[in-house]
N, C-alpha and C positions, 0 to 999 in steps of 0.2 A: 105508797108501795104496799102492796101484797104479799105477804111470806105465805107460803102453802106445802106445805110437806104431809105427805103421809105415810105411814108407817110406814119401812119399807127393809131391806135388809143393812142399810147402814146405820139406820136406827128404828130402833123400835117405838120410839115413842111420834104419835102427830104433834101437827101445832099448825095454826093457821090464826094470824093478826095481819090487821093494815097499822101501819106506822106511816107518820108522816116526814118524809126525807128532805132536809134542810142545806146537803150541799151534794154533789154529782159524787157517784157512785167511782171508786176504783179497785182492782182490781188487787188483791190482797195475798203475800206471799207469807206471812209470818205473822205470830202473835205472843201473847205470853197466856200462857192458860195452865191452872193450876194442876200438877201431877204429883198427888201424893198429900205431902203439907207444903209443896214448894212450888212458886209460879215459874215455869222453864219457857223458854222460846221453843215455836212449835212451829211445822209446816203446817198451813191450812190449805185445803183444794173444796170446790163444789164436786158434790155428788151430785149424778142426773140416774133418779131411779128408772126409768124406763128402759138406759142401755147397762145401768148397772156398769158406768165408768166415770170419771174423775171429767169435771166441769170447771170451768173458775170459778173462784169464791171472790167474793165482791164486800167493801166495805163502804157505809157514807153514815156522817151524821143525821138522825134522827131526833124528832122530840118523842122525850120520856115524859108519858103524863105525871103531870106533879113531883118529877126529878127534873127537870130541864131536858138539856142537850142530853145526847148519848150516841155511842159508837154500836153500828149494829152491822155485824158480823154474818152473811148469807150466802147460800151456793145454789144450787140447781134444788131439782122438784125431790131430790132424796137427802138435801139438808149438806151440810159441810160433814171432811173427813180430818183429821188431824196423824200427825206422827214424830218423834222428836226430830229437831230440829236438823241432827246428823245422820239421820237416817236417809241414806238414798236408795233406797227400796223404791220398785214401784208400787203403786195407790193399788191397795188388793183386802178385798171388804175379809178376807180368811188371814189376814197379817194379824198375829196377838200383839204387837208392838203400835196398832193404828185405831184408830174407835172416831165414832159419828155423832153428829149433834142437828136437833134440827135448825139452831141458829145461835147466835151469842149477843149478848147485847151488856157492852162493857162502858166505864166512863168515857168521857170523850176525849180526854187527854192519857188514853193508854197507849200501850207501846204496841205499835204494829210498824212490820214494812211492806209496801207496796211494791206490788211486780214495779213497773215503771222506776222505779227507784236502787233497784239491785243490776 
């Protein structure tokens, strides 16, 4: 699998690795990702920069070279967006309560929910 982002207005920073995906990709509604000093459950969606709107964000195990297994966290071609967990705003790159990432890659036994699952 190929991760490819580039700069774009939901993040600013690229990033472009192949990772090797070790079980089928699902489509990912929640995470815990650190805000502050504290890890909080978060909504996650894919960013598609070309329409500059919300894409799904997709999760599968990967190998981390010389860590093992690992959870890797992906959206569309402008990287995932996040916001908390109770916020039902919608995905709007001008929200101060929402921020962008080009990808995440967490242990493999972290806490995430799965559309499919909700």
């Amino acid at each position: 699998m190929f991760i490819d982002v580039e700069s774009n207005p939901n993040t600013e920073t690229g990033f472009n690795m192949v990772f090797r995906d070790v079980s089928e990709k699902r489509e990912a509604f929640c995470i815990k990702y650190q805000v502050g000093t504290e890890d909080q459950p978060v909504q996650v969606t894919g960013w598609d920069a070309e329409t500059n709107a919300p894409c799904p964000a997709f999760a599968c195990k990967v190998e981390e070279s010389g860590d093992g297994v690992a959870l890797l966290i992906y959206g569309g071609s402008g990287g995932i967006r996040m916001k908390p967990l109770e916020d039902e705003s919608p995905w709007d790159l001008a929200s101060p309560s929402q921020w962008g990432d080009t990808h995440l890659v967490y242990p493999q036994n972290s806490f995430i929910v799965y559309k499919d699952e909700i």
